[in-house]
C-alpha positions in Angstrom: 12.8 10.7 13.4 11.8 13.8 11.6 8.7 14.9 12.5 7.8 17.8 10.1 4.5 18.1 8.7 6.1 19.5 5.4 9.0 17.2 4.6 7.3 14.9 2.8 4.4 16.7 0.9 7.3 19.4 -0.3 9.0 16.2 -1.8 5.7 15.5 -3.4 4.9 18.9 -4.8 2.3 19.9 -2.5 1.6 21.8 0.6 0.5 20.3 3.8 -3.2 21.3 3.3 -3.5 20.0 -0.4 -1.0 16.6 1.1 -3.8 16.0 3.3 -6.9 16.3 1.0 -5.2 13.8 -1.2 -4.4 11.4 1.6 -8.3 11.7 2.8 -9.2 11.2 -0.6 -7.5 7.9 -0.6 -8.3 7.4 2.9 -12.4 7.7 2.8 -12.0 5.8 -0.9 -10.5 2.5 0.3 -13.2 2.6 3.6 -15.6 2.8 1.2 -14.7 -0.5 -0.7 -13.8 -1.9 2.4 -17.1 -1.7 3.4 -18.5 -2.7 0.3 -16.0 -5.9 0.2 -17.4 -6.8 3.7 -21.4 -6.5 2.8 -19.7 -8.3 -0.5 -18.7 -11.2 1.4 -22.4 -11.3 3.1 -24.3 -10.7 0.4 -22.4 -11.7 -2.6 -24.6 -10.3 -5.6 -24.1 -7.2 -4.1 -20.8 -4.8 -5.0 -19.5 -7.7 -7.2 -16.7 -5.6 -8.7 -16.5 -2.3 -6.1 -13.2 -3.5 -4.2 -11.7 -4.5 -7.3 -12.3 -1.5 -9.2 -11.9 0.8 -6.6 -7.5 -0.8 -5.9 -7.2 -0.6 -10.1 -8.5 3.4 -9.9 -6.5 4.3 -6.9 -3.3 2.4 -8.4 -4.0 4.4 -11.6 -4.1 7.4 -9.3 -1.0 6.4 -7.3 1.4 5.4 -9.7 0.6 8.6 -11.9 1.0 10.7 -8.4 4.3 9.1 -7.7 5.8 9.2 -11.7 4.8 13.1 -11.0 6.6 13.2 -7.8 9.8 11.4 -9.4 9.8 13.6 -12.8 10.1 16.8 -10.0 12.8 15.4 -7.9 15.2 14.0 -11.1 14.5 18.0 -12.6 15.3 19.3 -8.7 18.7 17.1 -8.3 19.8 17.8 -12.7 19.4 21.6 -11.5 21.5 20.8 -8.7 24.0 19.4 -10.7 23.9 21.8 -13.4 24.2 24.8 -10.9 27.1 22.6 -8.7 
């Protein structure tokens, strides 16, 4: 198992610093609606649309992240191949 801390943000474009804001982001985001899905399920007037809302924003978020991430890595291996 590889256990660098740099591995996998490098592949993503980022450095371990700006890897882990992101991941936080999306971290602290879904706690929120999964706090707001359980007082949902209590109190169901309240945060009607918060949990649903909040999984189509960070898919947005996600897919656009990982089409970013795959645009750099097919220009990384075509420069590969051009240069090998």
């Amino acid at each position: 198992m590889d256990l660098s801390f740099t591995r996998h943000p490098q592949s993503v474009g980022e450095s371990y610093g700006e890897h882990m804001g992101v991941a936080w982001s999306f971290g602290f985001t879904l706690i929120g609606a999964g706090l707001a899905c359980l007082v949902h399920g209590l109190l169901p007037f309240a945060f009607e649309r918060t949990g649903s809302k909040t999984v189509r924003r960070l898919n947005d978020r996600l897919s656009s992240r990982c089409a970013q991430a795959d645009a750099q890595l097919a220009d990384a291996h075509f420069g590969e191949t051009v240069r090998g």
